[in-house]
Each structure stands twice: as C-alpha cells, then as structure tokens.
ROKOLLUM-440896 format. One record per residue: residue in one letter; y, x, z of N, C-alpha, C in turn. Coordinates in steps of 0.1 Angstrom, whole numbers, plus 2048, in hexadecimal, padded with zeros to 3 digits. Atoms other than C-alpha are relative to their C-alpha. Layout:
% ROKOLLUM-440896
aYXZYXZYXZ ...
//
This chain:
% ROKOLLUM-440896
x7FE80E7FBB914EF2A48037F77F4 x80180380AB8C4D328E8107F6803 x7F9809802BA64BC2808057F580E x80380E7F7B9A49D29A80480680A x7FE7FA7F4B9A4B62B5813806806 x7F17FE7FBBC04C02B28077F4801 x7FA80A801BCC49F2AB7FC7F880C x8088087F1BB54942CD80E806809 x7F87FA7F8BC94AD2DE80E7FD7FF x7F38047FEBED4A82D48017F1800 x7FC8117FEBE747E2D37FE7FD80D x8028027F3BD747E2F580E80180A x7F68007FEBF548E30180E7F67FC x7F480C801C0D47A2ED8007F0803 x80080F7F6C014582FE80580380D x7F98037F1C0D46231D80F809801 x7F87FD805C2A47330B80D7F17FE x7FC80D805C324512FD8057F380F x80680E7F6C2943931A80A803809 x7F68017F4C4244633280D7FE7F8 x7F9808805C5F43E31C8027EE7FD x7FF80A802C534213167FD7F3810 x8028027F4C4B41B33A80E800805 x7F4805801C6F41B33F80D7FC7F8 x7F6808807C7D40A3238057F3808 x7FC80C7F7C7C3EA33880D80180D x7F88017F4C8E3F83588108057F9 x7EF7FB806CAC40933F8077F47F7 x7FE80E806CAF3E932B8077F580B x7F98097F6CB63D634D80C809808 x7F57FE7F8CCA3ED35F80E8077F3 x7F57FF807CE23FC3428037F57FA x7FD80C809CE23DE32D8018047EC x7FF7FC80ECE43DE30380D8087FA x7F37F5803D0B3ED2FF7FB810805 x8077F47F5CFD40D3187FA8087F7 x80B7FF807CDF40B3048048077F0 x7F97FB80DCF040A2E0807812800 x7FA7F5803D094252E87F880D801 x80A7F37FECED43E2F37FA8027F2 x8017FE80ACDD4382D78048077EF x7F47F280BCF94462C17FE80B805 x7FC7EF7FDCFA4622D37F080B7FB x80B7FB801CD54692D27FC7FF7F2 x80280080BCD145F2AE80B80D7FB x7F67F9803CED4772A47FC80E807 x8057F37FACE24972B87EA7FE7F9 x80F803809CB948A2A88028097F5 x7FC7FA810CCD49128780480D7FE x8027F0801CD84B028C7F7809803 x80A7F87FDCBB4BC29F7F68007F4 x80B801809CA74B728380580D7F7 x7FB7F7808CB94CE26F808812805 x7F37F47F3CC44EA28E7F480C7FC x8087F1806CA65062828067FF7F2 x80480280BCAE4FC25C7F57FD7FA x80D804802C884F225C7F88127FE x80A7F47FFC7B5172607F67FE809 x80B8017F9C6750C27B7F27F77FC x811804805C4E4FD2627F88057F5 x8057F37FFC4F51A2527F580B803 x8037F77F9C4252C26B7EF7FB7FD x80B803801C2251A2627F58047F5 x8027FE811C1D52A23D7FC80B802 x8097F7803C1854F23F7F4804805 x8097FF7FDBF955F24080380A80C x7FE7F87F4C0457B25A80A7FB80C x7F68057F6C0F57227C80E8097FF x7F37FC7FAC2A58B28080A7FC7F4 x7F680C80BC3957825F8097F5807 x8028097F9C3555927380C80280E x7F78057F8C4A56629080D8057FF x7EF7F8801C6857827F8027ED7FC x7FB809804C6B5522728047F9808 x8008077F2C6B546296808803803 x7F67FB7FDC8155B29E8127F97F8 x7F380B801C9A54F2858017F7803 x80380C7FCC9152D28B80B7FB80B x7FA8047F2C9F5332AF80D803802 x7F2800804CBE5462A680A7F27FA x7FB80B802CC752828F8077F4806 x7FE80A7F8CC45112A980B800809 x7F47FB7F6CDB5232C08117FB7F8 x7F4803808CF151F2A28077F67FF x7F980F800CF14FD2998087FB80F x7FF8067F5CF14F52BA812801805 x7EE7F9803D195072BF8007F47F7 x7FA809808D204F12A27FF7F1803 x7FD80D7F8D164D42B08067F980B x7F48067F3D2B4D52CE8098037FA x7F2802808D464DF2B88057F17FB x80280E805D3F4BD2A88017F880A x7FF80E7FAD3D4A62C480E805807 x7EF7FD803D604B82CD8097F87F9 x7FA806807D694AC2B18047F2801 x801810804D5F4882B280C7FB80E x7F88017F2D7248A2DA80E7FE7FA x7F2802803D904912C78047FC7F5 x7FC80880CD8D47D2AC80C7F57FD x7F78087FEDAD46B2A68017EF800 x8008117FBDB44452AD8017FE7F1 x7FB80380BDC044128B7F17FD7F6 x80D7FC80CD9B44D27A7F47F780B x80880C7FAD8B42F2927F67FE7F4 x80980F802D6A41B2877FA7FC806 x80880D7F5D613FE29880280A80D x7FF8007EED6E4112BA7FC8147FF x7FC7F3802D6F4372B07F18037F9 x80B802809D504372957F97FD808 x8068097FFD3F41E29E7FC7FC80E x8037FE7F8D404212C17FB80D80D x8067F37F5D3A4462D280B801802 x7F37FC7F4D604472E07FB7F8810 x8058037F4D4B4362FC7FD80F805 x8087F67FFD3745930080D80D7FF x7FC7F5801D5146F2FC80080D809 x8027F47F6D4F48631E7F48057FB x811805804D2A4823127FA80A7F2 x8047FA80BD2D4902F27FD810802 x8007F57FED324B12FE7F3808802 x80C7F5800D134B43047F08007F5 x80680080BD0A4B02DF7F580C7FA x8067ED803D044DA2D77F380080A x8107FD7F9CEB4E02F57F87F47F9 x80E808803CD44C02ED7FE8047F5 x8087FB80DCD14CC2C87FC80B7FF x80E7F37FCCCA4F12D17F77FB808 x80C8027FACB24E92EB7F97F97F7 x80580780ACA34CF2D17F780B7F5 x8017F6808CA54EE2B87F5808806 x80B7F57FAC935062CE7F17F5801 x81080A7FDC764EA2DC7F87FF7F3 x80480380DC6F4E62B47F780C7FD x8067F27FBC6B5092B07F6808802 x80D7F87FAC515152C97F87F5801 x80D80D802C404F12C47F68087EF x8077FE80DC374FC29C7F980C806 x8057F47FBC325222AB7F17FB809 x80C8027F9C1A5132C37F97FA7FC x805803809C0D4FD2AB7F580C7F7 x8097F1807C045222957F57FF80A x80A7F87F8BF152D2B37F67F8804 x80780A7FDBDD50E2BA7FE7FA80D x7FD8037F5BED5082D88067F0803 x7FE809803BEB4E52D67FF7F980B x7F98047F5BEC4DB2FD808802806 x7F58017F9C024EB3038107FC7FD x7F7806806C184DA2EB8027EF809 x80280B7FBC0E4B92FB80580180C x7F97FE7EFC164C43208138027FB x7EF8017FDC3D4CD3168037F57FB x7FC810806C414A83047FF7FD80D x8068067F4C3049C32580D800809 x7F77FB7F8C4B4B033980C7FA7FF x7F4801805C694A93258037F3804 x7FF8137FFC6247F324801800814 x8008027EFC5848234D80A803808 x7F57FE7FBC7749435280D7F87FD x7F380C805C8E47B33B7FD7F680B x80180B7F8C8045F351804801810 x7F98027F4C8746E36F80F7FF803 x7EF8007FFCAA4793668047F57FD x7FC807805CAF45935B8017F380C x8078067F3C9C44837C80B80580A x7F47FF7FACB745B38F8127FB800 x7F48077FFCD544F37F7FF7F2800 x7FC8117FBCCD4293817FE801810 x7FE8027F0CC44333A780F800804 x7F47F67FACEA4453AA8067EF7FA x7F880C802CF54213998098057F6 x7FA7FF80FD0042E3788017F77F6 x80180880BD034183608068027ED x7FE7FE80DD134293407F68087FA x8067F380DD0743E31F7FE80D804 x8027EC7FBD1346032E7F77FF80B x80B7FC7FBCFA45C3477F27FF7FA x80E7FC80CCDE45832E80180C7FA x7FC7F1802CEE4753217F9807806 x8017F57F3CEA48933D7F5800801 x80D8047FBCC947F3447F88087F4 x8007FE80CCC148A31F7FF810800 x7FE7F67FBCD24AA3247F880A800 x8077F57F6CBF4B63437F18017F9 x80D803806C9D4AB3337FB8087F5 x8007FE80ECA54BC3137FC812803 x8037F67FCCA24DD3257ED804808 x80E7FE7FBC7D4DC3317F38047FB x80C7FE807C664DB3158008127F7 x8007F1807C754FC3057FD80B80C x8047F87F0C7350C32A7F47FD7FB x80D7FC7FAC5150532C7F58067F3 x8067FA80AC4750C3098028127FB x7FC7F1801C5A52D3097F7809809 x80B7FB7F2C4553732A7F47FD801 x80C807800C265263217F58087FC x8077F8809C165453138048037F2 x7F97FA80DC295452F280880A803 x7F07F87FEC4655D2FE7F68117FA x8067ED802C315812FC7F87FF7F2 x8057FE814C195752D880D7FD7F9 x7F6800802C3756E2CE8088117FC x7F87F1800C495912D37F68087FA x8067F7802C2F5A52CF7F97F97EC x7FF80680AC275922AD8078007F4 x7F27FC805C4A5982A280580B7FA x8007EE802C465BF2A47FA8077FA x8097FD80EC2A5BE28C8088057F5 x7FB7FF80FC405BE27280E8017FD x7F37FB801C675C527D80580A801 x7F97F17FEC6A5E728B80C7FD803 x7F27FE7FAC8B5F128A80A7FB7F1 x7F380780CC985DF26B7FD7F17FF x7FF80B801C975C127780C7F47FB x7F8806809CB15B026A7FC7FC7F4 x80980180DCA55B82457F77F57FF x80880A801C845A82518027F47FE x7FA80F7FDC9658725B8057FA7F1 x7F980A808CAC58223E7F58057F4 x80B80480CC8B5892277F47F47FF x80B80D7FDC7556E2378067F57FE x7F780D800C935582368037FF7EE x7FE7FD80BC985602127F27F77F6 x80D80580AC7055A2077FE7F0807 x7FE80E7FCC7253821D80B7F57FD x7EC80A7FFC9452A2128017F57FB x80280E804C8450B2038067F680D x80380E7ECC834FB22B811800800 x7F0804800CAB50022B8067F97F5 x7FA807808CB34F720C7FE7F37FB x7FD80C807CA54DC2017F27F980B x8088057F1C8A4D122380A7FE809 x7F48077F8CAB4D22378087F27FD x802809805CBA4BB2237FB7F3806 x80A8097FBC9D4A32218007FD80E x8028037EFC994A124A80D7FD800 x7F28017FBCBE49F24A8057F27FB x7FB810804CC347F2357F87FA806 x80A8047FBCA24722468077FA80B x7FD8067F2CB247326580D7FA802 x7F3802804CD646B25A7FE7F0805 x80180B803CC84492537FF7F980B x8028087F0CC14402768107FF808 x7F08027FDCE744B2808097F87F8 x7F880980CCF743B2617FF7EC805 x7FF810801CE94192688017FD811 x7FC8067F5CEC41A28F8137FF7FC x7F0801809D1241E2828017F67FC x7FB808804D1540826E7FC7EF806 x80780E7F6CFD3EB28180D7FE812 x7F67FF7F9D183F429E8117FC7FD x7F0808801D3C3ED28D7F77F77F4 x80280D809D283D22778017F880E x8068057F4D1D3C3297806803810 x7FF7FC7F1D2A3D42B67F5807807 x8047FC7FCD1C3E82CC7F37FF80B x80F8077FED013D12D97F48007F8 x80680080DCF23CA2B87F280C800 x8087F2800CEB3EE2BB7F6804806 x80D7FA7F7CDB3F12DB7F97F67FC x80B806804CC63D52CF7F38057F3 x8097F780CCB93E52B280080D804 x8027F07FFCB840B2C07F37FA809 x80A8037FACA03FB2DA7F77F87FA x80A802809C8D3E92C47FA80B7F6 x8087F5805C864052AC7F680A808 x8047F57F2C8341D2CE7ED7FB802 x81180A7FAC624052D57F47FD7F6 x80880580AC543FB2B47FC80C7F8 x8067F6807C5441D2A87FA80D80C x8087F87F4C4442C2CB7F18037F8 x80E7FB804C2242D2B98038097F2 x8017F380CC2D43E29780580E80A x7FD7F47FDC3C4592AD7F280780B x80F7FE7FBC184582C27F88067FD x8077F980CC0245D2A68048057F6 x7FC7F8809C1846528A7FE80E806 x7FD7F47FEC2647E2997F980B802 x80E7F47FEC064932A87F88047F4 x80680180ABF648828880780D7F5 x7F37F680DC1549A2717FE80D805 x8027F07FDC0F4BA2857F3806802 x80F7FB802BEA4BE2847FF8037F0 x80680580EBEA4B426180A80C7F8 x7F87FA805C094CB2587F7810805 x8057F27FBBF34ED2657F57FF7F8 x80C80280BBD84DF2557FA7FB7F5 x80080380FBDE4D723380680D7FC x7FD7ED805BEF4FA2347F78087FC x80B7F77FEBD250E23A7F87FC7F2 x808802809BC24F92218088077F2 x7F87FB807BDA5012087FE80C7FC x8017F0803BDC52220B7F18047F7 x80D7FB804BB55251FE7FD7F87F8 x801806807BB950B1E67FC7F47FB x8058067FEBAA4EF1EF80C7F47FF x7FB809800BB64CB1EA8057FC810 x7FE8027F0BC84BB2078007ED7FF x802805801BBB49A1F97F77F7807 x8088047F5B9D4932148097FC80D x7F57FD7F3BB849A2308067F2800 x7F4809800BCF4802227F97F8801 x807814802BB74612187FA7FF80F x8078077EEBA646123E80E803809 x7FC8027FBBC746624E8057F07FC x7FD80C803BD544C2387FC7F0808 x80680B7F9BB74342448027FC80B x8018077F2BB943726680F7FC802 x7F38027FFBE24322688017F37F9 x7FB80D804BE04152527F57F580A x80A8067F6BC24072678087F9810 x7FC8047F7BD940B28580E7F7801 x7F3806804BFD4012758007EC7FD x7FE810805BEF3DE2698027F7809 x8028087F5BE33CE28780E80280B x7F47FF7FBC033DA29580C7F87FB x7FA80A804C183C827E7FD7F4801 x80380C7F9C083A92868057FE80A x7FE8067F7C103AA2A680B7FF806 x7F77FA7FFC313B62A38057EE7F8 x7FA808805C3839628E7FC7F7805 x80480D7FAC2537A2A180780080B x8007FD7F2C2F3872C380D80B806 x7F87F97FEC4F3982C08087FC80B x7F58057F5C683842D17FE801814 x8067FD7F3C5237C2EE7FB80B808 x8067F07FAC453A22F180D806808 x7F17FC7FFC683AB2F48027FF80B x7FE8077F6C7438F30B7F4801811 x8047FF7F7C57396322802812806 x7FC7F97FDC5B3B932380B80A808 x7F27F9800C803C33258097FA806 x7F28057FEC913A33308037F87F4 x7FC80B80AC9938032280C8057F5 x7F87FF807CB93903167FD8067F5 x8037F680FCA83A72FC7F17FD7F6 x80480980AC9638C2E88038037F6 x7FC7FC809CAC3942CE7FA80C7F9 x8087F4803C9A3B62CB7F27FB7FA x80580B807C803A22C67F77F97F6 x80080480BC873902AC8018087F3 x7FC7EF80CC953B22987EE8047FD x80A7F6802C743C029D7F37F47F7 x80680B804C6139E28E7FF8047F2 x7FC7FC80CC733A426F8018107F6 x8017F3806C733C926B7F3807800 x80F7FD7FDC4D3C92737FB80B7F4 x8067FC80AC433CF2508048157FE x7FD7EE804C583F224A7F880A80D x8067F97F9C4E3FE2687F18057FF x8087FD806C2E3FC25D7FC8047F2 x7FB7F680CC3440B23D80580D802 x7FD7F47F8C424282517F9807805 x80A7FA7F3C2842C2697F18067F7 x80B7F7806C0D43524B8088057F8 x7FD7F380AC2644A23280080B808 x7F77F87F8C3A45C24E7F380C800 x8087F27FEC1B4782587FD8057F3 x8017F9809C1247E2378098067F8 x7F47F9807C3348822680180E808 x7FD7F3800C2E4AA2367F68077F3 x80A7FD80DC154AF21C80C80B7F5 x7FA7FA80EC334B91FF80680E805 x7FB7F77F7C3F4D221B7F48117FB x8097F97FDC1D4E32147FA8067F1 x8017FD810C1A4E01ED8098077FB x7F6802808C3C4E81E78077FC7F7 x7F780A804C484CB1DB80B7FA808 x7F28067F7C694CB1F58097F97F4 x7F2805807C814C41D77FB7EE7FA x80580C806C6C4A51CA8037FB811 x7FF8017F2C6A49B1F380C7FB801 x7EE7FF7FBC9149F1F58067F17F6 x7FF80780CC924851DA8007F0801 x80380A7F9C7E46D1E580A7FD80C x7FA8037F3C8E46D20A80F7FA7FD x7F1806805CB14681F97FD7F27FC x800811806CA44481E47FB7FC80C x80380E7FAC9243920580D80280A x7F58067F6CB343D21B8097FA7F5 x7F5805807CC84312017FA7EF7FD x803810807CB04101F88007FF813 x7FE8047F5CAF40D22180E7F9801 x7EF8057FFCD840A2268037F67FA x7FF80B807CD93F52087F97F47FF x8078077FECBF3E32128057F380D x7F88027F5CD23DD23580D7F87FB x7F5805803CF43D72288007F27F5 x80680E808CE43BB20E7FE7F9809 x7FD80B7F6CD83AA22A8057F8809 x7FA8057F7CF03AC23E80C7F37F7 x7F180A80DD0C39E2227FB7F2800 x80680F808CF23802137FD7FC811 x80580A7F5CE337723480780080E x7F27FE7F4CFD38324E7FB80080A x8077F87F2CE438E26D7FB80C7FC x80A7F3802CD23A92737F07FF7FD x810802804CB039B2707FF8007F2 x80180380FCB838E2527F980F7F8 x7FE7FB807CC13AD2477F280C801 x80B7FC7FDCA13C12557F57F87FC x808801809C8F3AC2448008007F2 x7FE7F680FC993B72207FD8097FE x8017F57FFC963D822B7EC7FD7FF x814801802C6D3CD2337F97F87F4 x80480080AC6D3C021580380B7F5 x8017F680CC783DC1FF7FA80B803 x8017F07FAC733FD20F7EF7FF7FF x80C7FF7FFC493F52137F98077F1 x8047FB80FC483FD1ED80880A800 x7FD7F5806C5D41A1EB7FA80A806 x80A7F57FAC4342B2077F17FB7FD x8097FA807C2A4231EF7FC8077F5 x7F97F1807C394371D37FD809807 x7FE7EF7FDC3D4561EA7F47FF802 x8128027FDC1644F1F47F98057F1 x80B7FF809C0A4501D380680A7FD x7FB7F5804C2246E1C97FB80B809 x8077F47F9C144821E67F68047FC x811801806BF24791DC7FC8087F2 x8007F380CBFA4871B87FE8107FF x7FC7ED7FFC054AA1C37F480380D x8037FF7F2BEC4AC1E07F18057F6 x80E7F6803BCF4C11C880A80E7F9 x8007F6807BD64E61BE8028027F2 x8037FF80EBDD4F119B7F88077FC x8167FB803BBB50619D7FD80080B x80C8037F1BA54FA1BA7F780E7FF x80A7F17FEB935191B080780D806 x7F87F77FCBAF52F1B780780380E x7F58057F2BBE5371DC80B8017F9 x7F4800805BDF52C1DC80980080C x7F78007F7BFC5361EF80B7F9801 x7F98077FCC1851F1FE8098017F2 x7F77FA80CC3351F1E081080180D x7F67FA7FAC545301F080280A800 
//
C-alpha cells in the first residue's frame, strides 16, 4: 500500500473523526459556558501530558525492528507501562485533591480545585490513553489502517454522546465533561484490542519469548531505551507546554480567559490534528522502512511539506480576516473573544501545522537527543514569548501575537535541521534504526 493510499485511509477517517467534535463545539460552548469550558480543559490538558508519556514512547518503537515477534515483546511492554503510569496518575490527581490551601494558585493551581471529585479519574484516562496508543502503532505495523480510523470514529461518537447526555441530564459543570471523557476513553482500546489485533499479537509474541520472558522484555527495553530517555522527555515538555500556559493564562486571567483560549486552540488546531496527525503516522512507518534499506527520507519530506503548507496558508488567511466573526457565528456572540485570540495566533498555528508531522522524522534517524533540544528551546521561546506579551501589552492577544511573531522562525530552524539529517551516511549501505 502506497504512501497516498494509507494516508487516504487514516484522513478519510479522521474527517469524521474530527467533525463530530467540532459538530459539538457549539452546543458545549452554549450550554457549559467558558469557566466549565476552561476548567475541563485543565484537566484534559494535564492527563494529554501524561498520556503522552504513559508507554515511555515504546509504542513507536514497536515500529523499528525487523522481526515481528521483536515488535510485540515491545507492545507488550508498552502496555505494562501504561498500566503503570496510569496508578501514578491517580496517585497524582489524589494528590492535587489534597493539596493544601496554603500551596493555592490563582484558586488551587490555577484553577482544578473546581475538578476535584473529577480528578480521580485522572489514572484510568491516562492508561486507557496509554493502552489506545499502543495497539494504534501495533496496528499501524500490521497495516491495519481502518481499523485505526474506526476506533477514533468510536471514541469521538462516544465523547459526543456522553457528553449529549449530560447537557440532557442538565449538568452544567467540568466533572461532567469529565465523566463524559472517562466513559469514551474506554472504547477505542476495546475495540482495537478485539479488532483482530489480540491473537497476531500473542501469537507474535511467542516467536521469540518462550519461557524467559522476562529477560526478553528487559532486552528490547534495553536496545530501544533511546524512546524513554530522551523521546520521553521531548513529548513530555511538548505537551507540558499546553498545561503550563493553560495555568498560567488561568491565574493571569481567571478561569475564563482559559476557556476562551482552550476553545479556540481546540478549533484552530482541529485540522493539524486531521491531517497532521494521519499524515505523522503514515509518514512515521514509512520513512522507517525506508531507513532501514538506506534510502533518503528526503522525497517523503519535500511533497509532504508542499501539500501541508499549500493547506496551512490559505487557512491562515482566513483565520485572520474572519476570525472574530467565524467564532461569533459559530459558538455564540459571547465567544468573539475566541475569535479574536485565534486572529492573532493565526500565524503560529500555521507554522505548527507544516513542522508538527515531520519532526517524527529524527525519531527514525536517531537524532532523539538533537529533537529533545530543539523542543526545549521552542517551549521555552513560546512561554517567554506569552509572558512578554502579556507584561508589555497586558492582553492575551497581544500576547499571542508575539508568540506568532517569533515561534514561525524557530519551526524553520527545526525544518531545515530535519532536512539536514534526513539522508543516510551511505545511501549505498542498508541502515538500521540507531538504538
């Protein structure tokens, strides 16, 4: 199956992945309101952050060796891990429940003493998160690429409805976005676990474990330990960056602020998670493969590049002529403001929406430590980018638009640095993954 053909398959899917989310942005905008809205968003950016990091990144991994039953002792850990973090994450939102009055910001950091019954149900959403990751790359291996699209399908049609039921029931707080969250979060791994993966899987597994399995585990974990050590990391400040500044946009601002900007992001970045995203995982199997045999992964990159900047531009346009009123017609006069955020932040987003798929590329060279590097300097010119504007110009627009003025050049650095490392040191030679 070629390139066009996987990325047909998992984008087709992710438009109707997408579209029901965004098909009820409007009705959750009206019936919870932006406080509701805000605090969820903490909670879901903050369980994001850890899910990113709940395999340790073994599950992309599982995409490198040449023998499957390699491939599913790594799954296997993958899934253990998950279970792991996951324990630790409800230990953590424990924690945050009983966090003392004294160690307050802006309203018990920054706002999640609203969520506290809520929190509890931090652990499950990041394992389940963990597991769906998982047997997505696993399924990924096998070229099971609708049936990756059908559990997204599932998971979003399920969020909407659980979510459809509690404005029926007349809910109006966070912990019922929670909840809604939760139940939804259980669906996609159900159906991917049962979808035909569960027996290649096992039987996959036995290739190569016998009866010293254990050994096996901690030797695959051993020759892969780049993805933990320093690809964990990376995804982990990545995603940090989204909880850090709902935080701080929350006790800068209050807890409006927040939901105004978590729903504006939520919207304006609906199409990088469309096509990025399908894009990042076709392109991550298949710059592998190329890899392995030597071959540059320089064709790959300049025609994805094209068509993502083809589609990013005309989107910034219209994101900046047509914001306010997109918004206000959409969502409700009251979330203009959103808006206006999105007017101003147009540009990064579009600077996002053509780096973002290709930075799995260093995943596949082994250049994670250069990677880890980068991602540090662009959250760090982000925040300071934020907190500059917010000081000198004292809104948030303002301050999102600093950010779309700087950040566009530090994701064309990483562009051209991918671009560097993205040929072989002998094209003549196969070359295997470095780890």
């Amino acid at each position: 199956m070629s390139l066009r053909q996987r990325f047909a398959q998992l984008a087709s899917a992710a438009v109707l992945s997408q579209a029901i989310p965004l098909l009820m942005a409007p009705l959750l905008a009206r019936h919870f309101g932006p406080q509701a809205v805000g605090h969820w968003a903490l909670f879901a950016a903050l369980a994001a952050n850890l899910a990113t990091v709940a395999n340790l990144r073994y599950e992309y991994a599982v995409l490198l060796p040449r023998r499957t039953g390699e491939a599913a002792l790594l799954l296997e850990l993958a899934l253990w891990l998950a279970g792991l973090v996951g324990l630790l994450s409800m230990a953590l939102g424990l924690g945050l429940i009983l966090l003392p009055q004294s160690m307050e910001l802006g309203g018990r950091w920054s706002g999640l003493s609203a969520l506290d019954p809520a929190l509890l149900a931090l652990g499950p959403v990041v394992a389940l998160a963990g597991f769906q990751q998982a047997m997505t790359l696993w399924a990924n291996r096998l070229g099971h690429f609708a049936l990756i699209g059908q559990a997204r399908v599932l998971q979003q049609g399920g969020l909407a409805a659980a979510q459809g039921v509690a404005m029926l029931a007349g809910w109006t707080t966070a912990g019922a976005l929670v909840l809604a969250q939760l139940l939804s979060s259980l669906l996609a791994p159900v159906w991917l676990q049962w979808g035909g993966l569960r027996l290649r899987w096992r039987r996959s597994r036995t290739l190569i474990a016998g009866q010293r399995h254990v050994r096996h585990l901690r030797r695959v974990a051993q020759q892969q330990r780049q993805f933990p050590l320093i690809n964990s990391p990376h995804a982990f400040v990545n995603a940090m960056q989204e909880t850090v500044v709902l935080a701080f946009i929350a006790a800068w601002a209050g807890a409006a602020a927040a939901g105004y900007y978590a729903m504006m992001v939520r919207l304006v970045k609906a199409p990088a998670s469309l096509v990025g995203g399908a894009l990042s995982e076709v392109l991550l199997s298949t710059l592998a493969a190329d890899w392995r045999v030597g071959q540059s992964l320089r064709p790959h990159l300049a025609r994805s590049l094209w068509v993502l900047a083809g589609l990013a531009l005309p989107g910034m346009l219209l994101l900046m002529l047509t914001g306010p009123v997109l918004f206000a017609w959409l969502l409700g006069e009251d979330w203009r403001v959103s808006g206006e955020l999105a007017r101003w932040f147009a540009p990064y987003v579009a600077a996002h929406f053509i780096a973002a798929p290709l930075t799995v590329a260093p995943m596949v060279t082994g250049r994670q430590a250069g990677a880890l590097g980068f991602s540090l300097l662009g959250n760090v010119l982000y925040i300071v980018a934020l907190g500059l504007g917010l000081a000198v110009g004292g809104s948030l627009a303002w301050a999102l638009g600093v950010v779309s003025l700087l950040l566009p050049l530090y994701f064309a650095g990483l562009l051209a640095w991918i671009w560097r490392g993205a040929v072989p040191p002998c094209p003549s030679t196969p070359q295997g993954v470095k780890g």
